[in-house]
C-alpha positions as a printed Julia matrix, in Angstrom:
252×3 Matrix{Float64}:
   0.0    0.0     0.0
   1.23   3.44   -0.35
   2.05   5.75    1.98
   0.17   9.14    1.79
   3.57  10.78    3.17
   5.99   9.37    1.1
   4.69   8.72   -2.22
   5.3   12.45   -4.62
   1.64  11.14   -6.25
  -0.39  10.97   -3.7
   0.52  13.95   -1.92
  -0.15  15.98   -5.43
  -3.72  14.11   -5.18
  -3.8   15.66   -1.43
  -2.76  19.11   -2.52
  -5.72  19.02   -5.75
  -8.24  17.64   -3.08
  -7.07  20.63   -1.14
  -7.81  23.62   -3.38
 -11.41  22.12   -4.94
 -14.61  23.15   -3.45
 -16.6   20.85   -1.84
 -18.63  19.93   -4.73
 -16.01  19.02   -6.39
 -14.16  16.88   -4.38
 -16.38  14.14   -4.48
 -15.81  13.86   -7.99
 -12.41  14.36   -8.18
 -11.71  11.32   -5.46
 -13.89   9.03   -7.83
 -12.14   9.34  -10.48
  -8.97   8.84   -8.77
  -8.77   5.22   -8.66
 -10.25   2.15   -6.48
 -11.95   3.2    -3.03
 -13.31   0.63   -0.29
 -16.69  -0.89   -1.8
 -18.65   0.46    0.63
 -17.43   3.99   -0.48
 -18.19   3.15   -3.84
 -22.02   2.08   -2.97
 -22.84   5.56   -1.62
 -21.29   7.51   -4.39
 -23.76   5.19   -6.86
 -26.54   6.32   -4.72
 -25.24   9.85   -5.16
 -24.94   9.42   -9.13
 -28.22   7.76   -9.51
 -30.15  10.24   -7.15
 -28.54  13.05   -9.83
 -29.67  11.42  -12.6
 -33.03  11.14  -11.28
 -32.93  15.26  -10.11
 -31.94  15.8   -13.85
 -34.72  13.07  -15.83
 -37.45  15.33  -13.06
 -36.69  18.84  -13.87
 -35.61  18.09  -17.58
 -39.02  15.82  -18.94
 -41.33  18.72  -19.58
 -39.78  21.11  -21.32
 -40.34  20.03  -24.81
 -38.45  20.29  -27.51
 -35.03  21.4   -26.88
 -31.81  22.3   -29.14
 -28.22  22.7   -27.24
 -25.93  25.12  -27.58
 -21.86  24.79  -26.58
 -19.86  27.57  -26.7
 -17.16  29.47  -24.8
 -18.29  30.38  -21.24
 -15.26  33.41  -22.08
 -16.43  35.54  -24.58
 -18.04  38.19  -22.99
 -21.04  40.61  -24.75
 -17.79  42.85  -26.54
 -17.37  39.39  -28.59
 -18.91  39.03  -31.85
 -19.71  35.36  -31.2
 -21.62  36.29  -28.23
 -24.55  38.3   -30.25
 -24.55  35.24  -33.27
 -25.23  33.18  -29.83
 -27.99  35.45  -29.0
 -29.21  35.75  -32.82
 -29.15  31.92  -32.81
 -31.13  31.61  -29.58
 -33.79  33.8   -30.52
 -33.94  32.08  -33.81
 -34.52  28.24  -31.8
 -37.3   29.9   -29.51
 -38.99  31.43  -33.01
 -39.43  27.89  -34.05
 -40.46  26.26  -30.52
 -37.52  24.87  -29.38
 -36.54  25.12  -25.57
 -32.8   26.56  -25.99
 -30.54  24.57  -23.51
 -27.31  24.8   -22.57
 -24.25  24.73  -19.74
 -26.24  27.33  -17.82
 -22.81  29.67  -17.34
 -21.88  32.6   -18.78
 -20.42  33.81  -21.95
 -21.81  31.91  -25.2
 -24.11  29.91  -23.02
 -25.66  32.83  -21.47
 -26.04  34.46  -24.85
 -28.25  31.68  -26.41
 -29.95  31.81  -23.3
 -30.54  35.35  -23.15
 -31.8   35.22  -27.19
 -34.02  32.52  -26.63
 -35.68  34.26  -23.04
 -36.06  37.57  -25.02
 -37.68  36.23  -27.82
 -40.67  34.53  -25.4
 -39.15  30.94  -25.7
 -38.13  28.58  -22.79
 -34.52  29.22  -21.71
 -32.94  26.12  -19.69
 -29.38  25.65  -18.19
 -27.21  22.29  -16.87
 -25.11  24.18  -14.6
 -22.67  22.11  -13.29
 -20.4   22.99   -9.92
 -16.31  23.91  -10.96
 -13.12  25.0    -8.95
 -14.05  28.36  -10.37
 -17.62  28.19   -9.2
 -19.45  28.42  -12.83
 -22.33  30.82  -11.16
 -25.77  30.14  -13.4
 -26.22  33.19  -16.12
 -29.37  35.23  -14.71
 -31.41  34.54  -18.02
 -32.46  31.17  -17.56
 -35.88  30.17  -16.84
 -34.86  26.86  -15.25
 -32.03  25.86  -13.92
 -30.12  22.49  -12.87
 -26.62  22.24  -10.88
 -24.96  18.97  -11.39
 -22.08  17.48   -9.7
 -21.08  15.41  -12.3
 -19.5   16.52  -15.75
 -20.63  13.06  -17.42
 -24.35  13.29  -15.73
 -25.0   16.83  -17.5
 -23.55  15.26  -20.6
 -26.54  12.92  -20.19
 -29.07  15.35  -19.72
 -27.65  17.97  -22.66
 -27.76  15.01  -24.79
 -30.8   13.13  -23.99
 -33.72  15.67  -24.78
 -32.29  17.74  -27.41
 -32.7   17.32  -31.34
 -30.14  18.95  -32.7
 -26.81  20.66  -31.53
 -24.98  23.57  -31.85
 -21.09  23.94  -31.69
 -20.43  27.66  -31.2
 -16.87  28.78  -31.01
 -15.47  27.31  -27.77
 -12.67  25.75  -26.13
 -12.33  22.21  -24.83
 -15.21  21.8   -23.03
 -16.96  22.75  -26.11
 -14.22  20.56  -28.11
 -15.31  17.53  -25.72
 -19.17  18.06  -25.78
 -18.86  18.42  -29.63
 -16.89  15.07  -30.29
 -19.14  13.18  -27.55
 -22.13  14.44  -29.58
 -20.4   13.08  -33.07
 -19.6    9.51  -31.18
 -22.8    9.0   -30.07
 -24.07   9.73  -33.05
 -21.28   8.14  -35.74
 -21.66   4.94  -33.38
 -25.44   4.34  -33.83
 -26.36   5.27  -30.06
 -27.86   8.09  -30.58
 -30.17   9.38  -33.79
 -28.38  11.2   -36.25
 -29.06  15.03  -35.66
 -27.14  17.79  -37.07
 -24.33  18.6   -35.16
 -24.34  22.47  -36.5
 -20.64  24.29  -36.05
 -21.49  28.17  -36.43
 -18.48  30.24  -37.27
 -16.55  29.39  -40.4
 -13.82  30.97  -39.57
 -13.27  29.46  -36.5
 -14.19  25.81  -37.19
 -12.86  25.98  -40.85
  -9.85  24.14  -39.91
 -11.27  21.43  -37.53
 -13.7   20.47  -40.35
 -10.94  20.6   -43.21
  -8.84  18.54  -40.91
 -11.5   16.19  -40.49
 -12.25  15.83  -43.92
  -8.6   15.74  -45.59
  -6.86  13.67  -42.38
  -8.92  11.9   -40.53
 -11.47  10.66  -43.82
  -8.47  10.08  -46.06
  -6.55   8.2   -43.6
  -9.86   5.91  -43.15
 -10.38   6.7   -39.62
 -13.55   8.18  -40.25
 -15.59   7.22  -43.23
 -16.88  10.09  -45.37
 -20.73   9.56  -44.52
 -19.8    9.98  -40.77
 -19.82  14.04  -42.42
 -23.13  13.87  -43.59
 -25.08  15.25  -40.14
 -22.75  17.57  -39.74
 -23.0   21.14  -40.85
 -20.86  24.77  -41.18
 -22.63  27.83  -41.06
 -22.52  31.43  -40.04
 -25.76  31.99  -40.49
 -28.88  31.46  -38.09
 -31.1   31.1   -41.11
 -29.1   28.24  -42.32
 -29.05  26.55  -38.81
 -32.65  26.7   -38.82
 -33.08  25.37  -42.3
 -31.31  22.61  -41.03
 -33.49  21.93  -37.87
 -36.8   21.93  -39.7
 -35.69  19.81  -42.32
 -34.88  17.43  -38.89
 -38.15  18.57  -37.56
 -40.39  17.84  -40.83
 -38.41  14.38  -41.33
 -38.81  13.02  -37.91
 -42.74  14.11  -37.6
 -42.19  16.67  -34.53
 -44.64  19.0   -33.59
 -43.82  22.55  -32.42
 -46.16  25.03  -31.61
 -44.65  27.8   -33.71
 -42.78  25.39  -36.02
 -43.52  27.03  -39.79
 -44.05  24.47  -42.3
């Protein structure tokens, strides 16, 4: 067994544990290794009673799109107002707008979709930082755990939209295409908005990853670049139409 006072690893773990908050050390020690079973009994209570928080406030809102995006680029950034445009543009057609519940792109899909009389919904989730909910969602959910909220972002949307981002967006975004490329999940679009900024990931895709045979070239086919929140929601109703859903303000 190691000793907590001698081995350089373990007292790093110890000085991590130190600086989180308390919501997140729970997390952080689970996914450090093996625990005593008994430990690992109450944390699946803990998981499961999370899921079933997020399954109860999440299975009445409707229809819902998600939006990932940068939680850094504040209102001064031109992403930030697309975000809004493209929130406002979701509500328009009757689609609860969902996202990480934090601030920067998040908020601003929020903030579009609450302005424009449409249901705005967040999947906060609790960071070293504190990620503090944006104050333009209608209903809110913390979560503990990053791969719970994953769940519930996934699970009740029909479509999803990469905004410009950074690696949580990055992550979210390839979890999205898995699920999807893999046959466990339906194949929305996955919608990247911003050519300029996702330009190169996509041309990468294409010219490395498809010509290498990694990914075959009809794993591309539900996924879509646009700057435009026209084209995103040309994309959506086509979705919409082909899958039978009703919306209340969806125009035919």
């Amino acid at each position: 067994m190691l000793n907590n006072h001698t081995d350089p690893r373990a007292k790093k773990l110890t000085q991590i544990r130190a600086k989180l908050p308390k919501g997140m050390k729970s997390e952080a020690q689970f996914l450090a290794g093996r625990h005593r079973a008994a430990t690992e009994v109450l944390r699946l209570l803990r998981i499961t009673i999370e899921f079933i928080r997020g399954f109860w406030a999440l299975q009445k809102i409707g229809p819902a799109v998600t939006v990932f995006g940068s939680s850094r680029f504040g209102e001064d950034n031109p992403y930030y107002n697309l975000a809004k445009d493209v929130g406002a543009a979701l509500a328009g057609e009757g689609f609860a707008v969902m996202t990480g519940g934090g601030p920067g792109i998040m908020e601003a899909a929020n903030r579009g979709a609450k302005e424009a009389g449409g249901l705005s919904v967040g999947c906060n989730i609790i960071l070293p930082h504190e990620q503090t909910p944006n104050p333009f969602l209608d209903r809110v959910i913390t979560f503990r755990y990053f791969f719970v909220r994953k769940v519930m972002l996934v699970k009740y949307s029909y479509a999803f939209i990469i905004m410009p981002g950074g690696l949580g967006t990055l992550d979210e975004m390839s979890e999205a295409m898995t699920l999807i490329q893999t046959g466990k999940l339906y194949d929305f679009p996955v919608i990247l908005v911003g050519r300029d900024y996702w330009a190169g990931l996509y041309d990468w895709i294409r010219d490395t990853l498809v010509k290498s045979g990694a990914v075959a070239v009809e794993d591309l086919n539900f996924i879509h670049l646009t700057d435009s929140p026209e084209e995103v929601i040309a994309v959506i109703r086509h979705t919409a139409k082909a899958i039978g859903l009703k919306l209340k303000k969806f125009v035919n």
